[in-house]
C-alpha positions as CSV (number, residue, x, y, z in Angstrom):
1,X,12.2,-12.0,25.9
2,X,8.6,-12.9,26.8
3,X,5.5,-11.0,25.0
4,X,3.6,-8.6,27.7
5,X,-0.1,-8.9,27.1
6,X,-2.4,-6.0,28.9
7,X,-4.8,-8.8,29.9
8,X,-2.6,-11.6,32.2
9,X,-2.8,-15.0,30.8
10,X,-4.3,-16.5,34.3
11,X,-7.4,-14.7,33.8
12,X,-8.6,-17.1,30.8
13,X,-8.9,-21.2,31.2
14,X,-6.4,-23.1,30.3
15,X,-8.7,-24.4,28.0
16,X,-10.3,-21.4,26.2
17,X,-10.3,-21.0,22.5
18,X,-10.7,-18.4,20.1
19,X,-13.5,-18.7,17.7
20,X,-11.2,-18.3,15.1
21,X,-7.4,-17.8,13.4
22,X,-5.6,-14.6,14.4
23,X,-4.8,-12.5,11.7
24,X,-1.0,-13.1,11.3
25,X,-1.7,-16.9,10.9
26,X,-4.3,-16.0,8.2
27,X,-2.0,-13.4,6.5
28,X,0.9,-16.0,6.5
29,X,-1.7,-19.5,6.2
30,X,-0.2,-20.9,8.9
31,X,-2.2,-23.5,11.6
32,X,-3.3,-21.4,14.6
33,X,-3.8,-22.8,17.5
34,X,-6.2,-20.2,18.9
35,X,-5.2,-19.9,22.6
36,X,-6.3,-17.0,24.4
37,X,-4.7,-14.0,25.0
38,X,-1.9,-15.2,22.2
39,X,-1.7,-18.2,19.8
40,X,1.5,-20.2,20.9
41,X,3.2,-19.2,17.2
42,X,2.5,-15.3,17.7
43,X,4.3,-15.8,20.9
44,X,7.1,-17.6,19.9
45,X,7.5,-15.1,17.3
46,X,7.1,-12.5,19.8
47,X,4.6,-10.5,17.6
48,X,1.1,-9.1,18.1
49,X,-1.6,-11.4,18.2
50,X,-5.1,-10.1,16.6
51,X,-8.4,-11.8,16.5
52,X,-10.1,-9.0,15.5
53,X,-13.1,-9.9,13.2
54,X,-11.9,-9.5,9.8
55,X,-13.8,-6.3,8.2
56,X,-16.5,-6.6,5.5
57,X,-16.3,-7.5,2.0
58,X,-15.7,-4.0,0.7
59,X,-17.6,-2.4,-2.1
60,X,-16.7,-3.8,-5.5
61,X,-17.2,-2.2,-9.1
62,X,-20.4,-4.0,-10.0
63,X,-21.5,-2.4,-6.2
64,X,-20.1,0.9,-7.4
65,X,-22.6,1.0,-10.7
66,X,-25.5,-0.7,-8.9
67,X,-24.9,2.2,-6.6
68,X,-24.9,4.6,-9.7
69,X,-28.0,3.0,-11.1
70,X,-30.4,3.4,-7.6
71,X,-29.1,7.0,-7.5
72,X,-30.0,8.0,-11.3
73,X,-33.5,6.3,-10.8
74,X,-33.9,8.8,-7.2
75,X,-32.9,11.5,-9.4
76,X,-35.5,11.2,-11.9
77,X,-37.9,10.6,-9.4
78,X,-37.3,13.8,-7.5
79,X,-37.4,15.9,-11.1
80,X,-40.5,14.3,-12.5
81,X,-42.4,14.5,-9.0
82,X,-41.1,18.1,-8.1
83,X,-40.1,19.6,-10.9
84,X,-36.6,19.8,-9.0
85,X,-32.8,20.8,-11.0
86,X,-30.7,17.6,-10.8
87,X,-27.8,19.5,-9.0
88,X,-28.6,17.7,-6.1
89,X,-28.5,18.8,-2.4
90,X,-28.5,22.4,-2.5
91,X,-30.0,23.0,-6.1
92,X,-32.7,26.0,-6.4
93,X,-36.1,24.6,-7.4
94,X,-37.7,25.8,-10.7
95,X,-40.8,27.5,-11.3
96,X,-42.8,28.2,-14.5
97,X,-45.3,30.2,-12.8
98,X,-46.7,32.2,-9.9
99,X,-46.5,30.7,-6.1
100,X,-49.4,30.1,-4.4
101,X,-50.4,33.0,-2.5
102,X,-49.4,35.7,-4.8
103,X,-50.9,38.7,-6.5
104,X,-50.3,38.5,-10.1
105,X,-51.6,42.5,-10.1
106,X,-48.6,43.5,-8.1
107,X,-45.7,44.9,-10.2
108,X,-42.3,43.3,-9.5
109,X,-38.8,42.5,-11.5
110,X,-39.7,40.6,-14.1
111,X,-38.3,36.8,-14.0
112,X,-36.8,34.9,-17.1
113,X,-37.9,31.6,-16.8
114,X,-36.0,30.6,-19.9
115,X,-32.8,31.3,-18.0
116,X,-30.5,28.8,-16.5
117,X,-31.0,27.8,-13.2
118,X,-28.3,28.6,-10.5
119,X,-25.7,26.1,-10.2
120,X,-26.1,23.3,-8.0
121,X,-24.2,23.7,-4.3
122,X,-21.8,20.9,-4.2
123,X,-22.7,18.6,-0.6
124,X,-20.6,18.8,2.2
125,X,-20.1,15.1,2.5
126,X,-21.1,15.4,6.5
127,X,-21.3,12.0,7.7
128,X,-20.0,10.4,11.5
129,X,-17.5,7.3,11.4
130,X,-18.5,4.4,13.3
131,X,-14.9,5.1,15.2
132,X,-12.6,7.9,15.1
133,X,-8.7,7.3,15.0
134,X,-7.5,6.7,18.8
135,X,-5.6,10.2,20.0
136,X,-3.5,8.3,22.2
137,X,-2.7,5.8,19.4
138,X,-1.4,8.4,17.4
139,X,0.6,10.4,20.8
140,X,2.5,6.9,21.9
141,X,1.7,3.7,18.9
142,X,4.8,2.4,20.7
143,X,3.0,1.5,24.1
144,X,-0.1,0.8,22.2
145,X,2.0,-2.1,20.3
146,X,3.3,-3.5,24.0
147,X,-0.4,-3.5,25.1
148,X,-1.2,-5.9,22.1
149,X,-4.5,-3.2,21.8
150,X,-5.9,-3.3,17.4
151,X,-6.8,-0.1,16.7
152,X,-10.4,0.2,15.3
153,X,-11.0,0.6,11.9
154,X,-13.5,3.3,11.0
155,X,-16.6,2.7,8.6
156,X,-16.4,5.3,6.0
157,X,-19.1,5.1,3.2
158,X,-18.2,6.1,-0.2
159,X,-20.1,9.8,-1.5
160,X,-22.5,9.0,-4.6
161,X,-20.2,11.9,-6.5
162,X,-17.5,9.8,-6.2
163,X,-19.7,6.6,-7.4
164,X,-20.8,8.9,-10.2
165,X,-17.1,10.2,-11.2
166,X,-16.0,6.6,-11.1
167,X,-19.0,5.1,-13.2
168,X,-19.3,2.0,-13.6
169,X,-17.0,-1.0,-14.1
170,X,-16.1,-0.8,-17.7
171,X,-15.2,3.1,-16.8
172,X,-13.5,1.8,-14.2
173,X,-11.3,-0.4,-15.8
174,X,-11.0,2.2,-18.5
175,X,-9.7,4.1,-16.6
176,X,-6.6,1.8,-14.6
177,X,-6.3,0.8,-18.1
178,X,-5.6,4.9,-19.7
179,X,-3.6,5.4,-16.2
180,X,-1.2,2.4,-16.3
181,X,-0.6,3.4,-20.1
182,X,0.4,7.2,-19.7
183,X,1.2,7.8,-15.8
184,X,2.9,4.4,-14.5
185,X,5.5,4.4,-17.0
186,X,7.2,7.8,-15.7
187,X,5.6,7.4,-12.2
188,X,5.3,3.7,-11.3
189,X,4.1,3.5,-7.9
190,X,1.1,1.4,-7.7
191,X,1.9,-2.0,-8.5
192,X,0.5,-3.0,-11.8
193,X,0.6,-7.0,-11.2
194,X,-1.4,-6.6,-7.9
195,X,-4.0,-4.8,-10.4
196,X,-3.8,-7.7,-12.8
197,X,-4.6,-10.1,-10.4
198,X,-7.2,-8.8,-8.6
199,X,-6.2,-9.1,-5.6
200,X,-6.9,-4.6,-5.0
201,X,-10.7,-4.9,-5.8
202,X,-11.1,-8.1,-3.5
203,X,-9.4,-6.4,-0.3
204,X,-10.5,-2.9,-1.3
205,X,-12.8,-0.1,0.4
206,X,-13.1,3.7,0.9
207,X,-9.3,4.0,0.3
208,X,-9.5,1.9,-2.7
209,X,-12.3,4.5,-4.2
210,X,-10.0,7.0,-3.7
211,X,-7.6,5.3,-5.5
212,X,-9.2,4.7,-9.0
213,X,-10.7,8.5,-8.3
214,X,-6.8,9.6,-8.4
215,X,-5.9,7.5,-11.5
216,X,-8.5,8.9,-13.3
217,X,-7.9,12.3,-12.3
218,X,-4.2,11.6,-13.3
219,X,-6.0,11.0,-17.1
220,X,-8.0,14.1,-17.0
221,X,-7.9,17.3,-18.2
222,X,-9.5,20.3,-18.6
223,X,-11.9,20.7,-21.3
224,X,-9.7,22.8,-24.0
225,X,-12.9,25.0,-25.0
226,X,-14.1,25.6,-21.2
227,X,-12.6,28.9,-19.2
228,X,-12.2,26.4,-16.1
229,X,-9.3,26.0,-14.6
230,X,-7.8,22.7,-13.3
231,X,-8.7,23.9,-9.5
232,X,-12.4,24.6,-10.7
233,X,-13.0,20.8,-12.4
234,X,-15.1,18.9,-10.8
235,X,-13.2,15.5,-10.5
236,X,-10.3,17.7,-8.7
237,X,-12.6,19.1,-6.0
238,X,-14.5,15.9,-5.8
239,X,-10.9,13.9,-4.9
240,X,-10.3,16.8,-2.8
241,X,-13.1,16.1,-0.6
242,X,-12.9,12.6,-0.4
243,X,-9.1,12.5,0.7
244,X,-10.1,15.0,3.4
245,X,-12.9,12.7,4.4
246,X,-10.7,9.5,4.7
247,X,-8.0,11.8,7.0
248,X,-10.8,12.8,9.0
249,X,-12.2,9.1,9.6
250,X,-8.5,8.2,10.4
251,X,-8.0,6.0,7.4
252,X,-4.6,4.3,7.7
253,X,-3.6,2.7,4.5
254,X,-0.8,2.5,1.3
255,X,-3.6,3.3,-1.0
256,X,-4.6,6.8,0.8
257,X,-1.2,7.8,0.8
258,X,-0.8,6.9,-3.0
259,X,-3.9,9.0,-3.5
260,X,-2.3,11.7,-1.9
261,X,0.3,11.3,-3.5
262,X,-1.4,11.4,-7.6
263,X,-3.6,14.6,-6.0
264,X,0.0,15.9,-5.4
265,X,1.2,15.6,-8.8
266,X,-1.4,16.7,-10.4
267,X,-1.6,20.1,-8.4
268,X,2.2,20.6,-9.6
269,X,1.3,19.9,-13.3
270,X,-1.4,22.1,-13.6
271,X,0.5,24.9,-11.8
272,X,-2.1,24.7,-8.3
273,X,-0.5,26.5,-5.6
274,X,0.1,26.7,-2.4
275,X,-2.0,23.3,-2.7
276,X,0.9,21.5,-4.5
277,X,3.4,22.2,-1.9
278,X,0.8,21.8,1.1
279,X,-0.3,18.2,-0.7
280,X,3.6,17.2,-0.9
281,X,3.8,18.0,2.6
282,X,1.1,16.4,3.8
283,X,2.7,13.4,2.3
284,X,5.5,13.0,3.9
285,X,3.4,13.6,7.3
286,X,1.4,10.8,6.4
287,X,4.3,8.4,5.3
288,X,5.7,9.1,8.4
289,X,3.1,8.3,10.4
290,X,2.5,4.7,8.5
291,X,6.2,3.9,9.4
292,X,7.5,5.0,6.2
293,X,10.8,4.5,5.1
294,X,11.0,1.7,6.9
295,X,10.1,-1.1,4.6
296,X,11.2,-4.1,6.1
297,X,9.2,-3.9,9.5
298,X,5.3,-3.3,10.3
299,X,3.9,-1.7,12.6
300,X,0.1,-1.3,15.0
301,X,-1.3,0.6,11.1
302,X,1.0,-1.3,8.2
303,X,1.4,-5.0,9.2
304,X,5.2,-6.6,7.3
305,X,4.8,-7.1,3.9
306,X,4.4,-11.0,3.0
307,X,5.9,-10.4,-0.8
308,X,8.5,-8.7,-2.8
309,X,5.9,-6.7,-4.4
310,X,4.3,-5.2,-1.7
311,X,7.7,-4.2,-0.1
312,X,8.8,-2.7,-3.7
313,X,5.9,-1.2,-3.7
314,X,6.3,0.6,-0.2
315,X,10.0,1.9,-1.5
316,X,8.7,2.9,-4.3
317,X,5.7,5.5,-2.9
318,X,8.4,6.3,-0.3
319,X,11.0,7.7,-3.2
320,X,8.4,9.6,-5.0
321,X,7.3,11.4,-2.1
322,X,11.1,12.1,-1.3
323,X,12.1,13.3,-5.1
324,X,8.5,15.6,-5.0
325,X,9.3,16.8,-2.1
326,X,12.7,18.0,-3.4
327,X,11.8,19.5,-6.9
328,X,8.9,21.1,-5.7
329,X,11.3,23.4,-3.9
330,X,13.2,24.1,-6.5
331,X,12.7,28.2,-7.3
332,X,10.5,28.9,-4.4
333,X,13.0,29.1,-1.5
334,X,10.9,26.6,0.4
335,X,12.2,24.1,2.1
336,X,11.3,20.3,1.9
337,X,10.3,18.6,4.8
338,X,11.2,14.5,4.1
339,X,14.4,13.3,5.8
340,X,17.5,12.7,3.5
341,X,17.9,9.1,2.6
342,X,20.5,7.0,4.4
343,X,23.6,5.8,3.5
344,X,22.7,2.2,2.5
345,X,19.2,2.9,1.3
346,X,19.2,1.3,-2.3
347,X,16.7,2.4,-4.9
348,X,13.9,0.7,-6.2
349,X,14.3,-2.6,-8.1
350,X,13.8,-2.6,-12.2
351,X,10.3,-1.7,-13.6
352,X,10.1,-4.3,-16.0
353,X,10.7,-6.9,-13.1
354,X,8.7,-4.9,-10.5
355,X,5.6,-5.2,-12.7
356,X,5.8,-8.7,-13.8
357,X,6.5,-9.3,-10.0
358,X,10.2,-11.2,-10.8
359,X,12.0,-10.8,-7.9
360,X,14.9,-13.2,-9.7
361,X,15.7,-10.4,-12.2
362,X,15.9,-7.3,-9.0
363,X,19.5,-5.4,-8.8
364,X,21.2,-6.6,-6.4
365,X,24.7,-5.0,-4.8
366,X,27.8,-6.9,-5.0
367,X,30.1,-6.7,-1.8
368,X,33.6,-5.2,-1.9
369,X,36.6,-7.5,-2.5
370,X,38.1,-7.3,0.5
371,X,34.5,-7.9,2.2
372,X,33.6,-10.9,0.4
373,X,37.0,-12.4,0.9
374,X,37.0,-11.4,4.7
375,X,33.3,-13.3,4.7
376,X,34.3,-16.3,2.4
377,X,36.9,-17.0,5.2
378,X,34.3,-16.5,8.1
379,X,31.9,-18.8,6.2
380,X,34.4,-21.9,5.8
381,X,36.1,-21.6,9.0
382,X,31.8,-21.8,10.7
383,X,31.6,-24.3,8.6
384,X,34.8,-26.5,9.7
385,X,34.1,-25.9,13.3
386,X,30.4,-27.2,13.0
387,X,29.9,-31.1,14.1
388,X,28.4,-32.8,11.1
389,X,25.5,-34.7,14.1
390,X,21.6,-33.9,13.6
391,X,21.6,-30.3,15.6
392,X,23.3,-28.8,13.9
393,X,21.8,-29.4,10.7
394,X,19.9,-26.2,10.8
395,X,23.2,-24.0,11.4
396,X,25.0,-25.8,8.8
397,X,22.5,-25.3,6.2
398,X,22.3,-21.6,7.0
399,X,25.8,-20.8,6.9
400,X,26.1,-23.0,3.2
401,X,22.9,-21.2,2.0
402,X,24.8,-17.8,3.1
403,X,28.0,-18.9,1.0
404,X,26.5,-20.4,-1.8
405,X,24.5,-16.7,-2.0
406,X,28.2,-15.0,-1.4
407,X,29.8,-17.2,-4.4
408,X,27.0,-16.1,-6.6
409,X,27.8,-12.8,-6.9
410,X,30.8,-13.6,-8.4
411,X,30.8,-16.6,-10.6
412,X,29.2,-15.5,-14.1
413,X,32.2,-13.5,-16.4
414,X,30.1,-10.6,-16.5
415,X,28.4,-7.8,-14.1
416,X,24.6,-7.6,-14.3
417,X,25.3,-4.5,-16.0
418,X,27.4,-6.4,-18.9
419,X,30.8,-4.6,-17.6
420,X,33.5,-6.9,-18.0
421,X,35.0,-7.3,-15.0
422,X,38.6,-6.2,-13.5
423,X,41.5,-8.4,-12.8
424,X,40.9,-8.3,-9.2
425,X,37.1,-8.9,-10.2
426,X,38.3,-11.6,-12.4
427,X,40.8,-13.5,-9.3
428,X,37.8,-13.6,-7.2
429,X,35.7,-15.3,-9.8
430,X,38.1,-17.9,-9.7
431,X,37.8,-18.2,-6.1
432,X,34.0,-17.8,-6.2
433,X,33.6,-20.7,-8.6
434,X,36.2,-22.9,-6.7
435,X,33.8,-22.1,-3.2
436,X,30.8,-23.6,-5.4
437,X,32.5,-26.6,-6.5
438,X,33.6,-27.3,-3.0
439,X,30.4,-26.2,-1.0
440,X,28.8,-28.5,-3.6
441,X,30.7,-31.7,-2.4
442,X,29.5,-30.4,1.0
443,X,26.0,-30.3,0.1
444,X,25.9,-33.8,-1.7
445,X,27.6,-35.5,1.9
446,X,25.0,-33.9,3.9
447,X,22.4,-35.2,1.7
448,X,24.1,-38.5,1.8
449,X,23.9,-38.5,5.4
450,X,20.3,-37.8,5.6
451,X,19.3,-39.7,3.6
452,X,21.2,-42.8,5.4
453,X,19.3,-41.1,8.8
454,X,16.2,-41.8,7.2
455,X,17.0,-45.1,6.0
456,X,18.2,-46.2,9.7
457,X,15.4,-44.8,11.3
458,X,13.0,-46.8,9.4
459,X,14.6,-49.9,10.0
460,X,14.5,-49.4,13.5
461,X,10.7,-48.9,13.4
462,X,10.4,-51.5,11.3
């Protein structure tokens, strides 16, 4: 099946280049070679081909409390200059005497200066996106993947009060630090090693703001002496805003939704409703439009995850939403709204191994008996009927690979779990271990006769 472009390859030169890699060849650091509309490995591959400029370094920490710095220093411009309340936008202006133009003789209310000022409005956040979210994106993504059309990605600048609830760096990290100590051990959805590494603040933006600003509202609570509630604090409303903001630029990312998802949880702690519920909902909406459950395939908004991680990591945000979803219904008579999860869904890998990134040490499911002895006998019958010439190395090694990975499941005396194993458990071990020893003598001759390939060959150059 051939790749349809919307632009027909006749209509560039032979000849013509792009200026640089497409995006799947970066991603994947493999050699491009740039041909317009398609490089020749996206089309092979039959997958969308982008050379959409790569976006902007976004915003790190040290930006975030450079950002912090200008906007103390504006502040105590304004209030030594005007004699203005540091609330900001929509503070009320003090006075310690008369206005200009009035009559001292004329009786009015008399005025407390010694009183506090009026609390500061908190800004509306009104800003326009460099580019909205394409409608018809969102009404058919399916013919906008035939097309081979990227969708935009919208500019949306970060609010000082979120700078200002961050702080800088060292709060920052303070923060991930608090979060990943007393949240990610009962609720470990963002992945602690990609933290660690990095690898977040390099490739983050807006959505990765909202991020750290959910963390750390995770690791707040009310003041115990205020009459606040958690709905009144002004973190809460501040991550409030800021989500709403991303939604409204049509920010498409993991991140968001894991924001979302902390906001979520944090509502149903402190007892914030109908917001929890409406949150949890929202959730799932958003999941589903990312292409959540679906893990092992990307789509036009999540490209496939290129490590083990990142796809534990989707499964993991994906099963939070679906067990919130669930106990948030619980008493209420409300009904959740995420799909059930299907028959051969498996649950998230180990925490330990998930956040020291060891894919060796994930669960994996052992195949029936009867299975694995009906698929042993598939494997070595493949395997007999295969000529042992040159093309068909590339089957042969698939289908030992695929037996060797079969065996293994079988051959130690003990289940991962440390169950001894049954009888029939035990006869197939036998088997399983009499498959490697066998499949290894097959290995060693194949080697054998590469390696006398390679010797040949270079005699014949020679």
């Amino acid at each position: 099946m051939s790749t349809l472009f919307l632009t027909p390859r006749d209509r560039y030169p032979s000849d013509s280049k792009a200026p640089q890699a497409c995006g799947s060849c970066k991603r994947q650091k493999r050699k491009c070679d740039k041909a317009l509309p398609a490089c020749g490995l996206c089309t092979r591959m039959e997958r969308r081909c982008d050379y959409i400029e790569s976006a902007q370094a976004a915003p790190t920490a040290d930006d975030f409390a450079a950002l912090q710095q200008r906007l103390a220093e504006l502040e105590g411009r304004i209030n030594d200059n005007g004699g203005v309340s540091s609330g900001g936008a929509g503070g009320v202006a003090s006075s310690s005497g008369p206005s200009p133009g009035s009559d001292p003789s004329v009786s009015g209310p008399s005025i407390n200066n010694d009183s506090p000022a009026y609390p500061a409005v908190e800004p509306l956040w009104e800003q326009q996106t460099a580019s909205q979210f394409p409608p018809d994106v969102f009404l058919d993504m399916a013919t906008y993947e035939w097309l081979n059309q990227p969708v935009p990605k919208p500019f949306i600048e970060v609010p000082a009060e979120v700078l200002q609830h961050l702080g800088d760096g060292t709060s920052v990290q303070s923060s991930i630090a608090t979060y990943f100590t007393t949240v990610h051990p009962w609720l470990p959805i963002v992945s602690k090693k990609r933290m660690n590494m990095g690898v977040a603040l390099s490739q983050g933006g807006p959505d990765l703001a909202m991020l750290f600003l959910a963390m750390k509202l995770m690791t707040t609570h009310p003041e115990p002496d205020s009459n606040m509630p958690a709905a009144g604090m002004p973190l809460y409303r501040a991550a409030k805003r800021f989500m709403s903001l991303l939604e409204n630029g049509g920010a498409t990312s993991l991140m968001a939704l894991q924001s979302m998802l902390l906001i979520a949880h944090f509502e149903y702690a402190h007892g914030i409703y109908p917001a929890a519920w409406i949150t949890t909902g929202s959730c799932v909406r958003y999941a589903d439009f990312l292409g959540l459950p679906t893990f092992q395939e990307g789509n036009l908004l999540l490209s496939s995850p290129t490590t083990w991680t990142e796809l534990e990591e989707r499964k993991r945000t994906w099963w939070a939403i679906l067990i919130l979803d669930r106990f948030i219904c619980i008493g209420n008579k409300k009904r959740y709204f995420s799909p059930d999860p299907a028959e051969n869904e498996t649950l998230p890998a180990d925490d330990e191994a998930w956040d020291l990134g060891r894919v060796d040490r994930a669960p994996r499911r052992e195949p029936p008996i009867p299975d694995a002895a009906s698929l042993s006998e598939a494997l070595t019958t493949a395997l007999a009927s295969l000529p042992s010439n040159l093309p068909y190395l590339a089957p042969r090694c698939v289908l030992l690979s695929s037996a060797i990975l079969l065996y293994d499941f079988y051959c130690c005396p003990a289940t991962p779990t440390g169950r001894i194993r049954t009888p029939d458990e035990t006869t197939q071990q036998i088997r399983a271990v009499e498959g490697i020893r066998r499949l290894s003598g097959d290995i060693a001759d194949m080697a054998r006769e590469l390696l006398l390939l390679g010797v040949d060959r270079g005699r014949e150059e020679g």
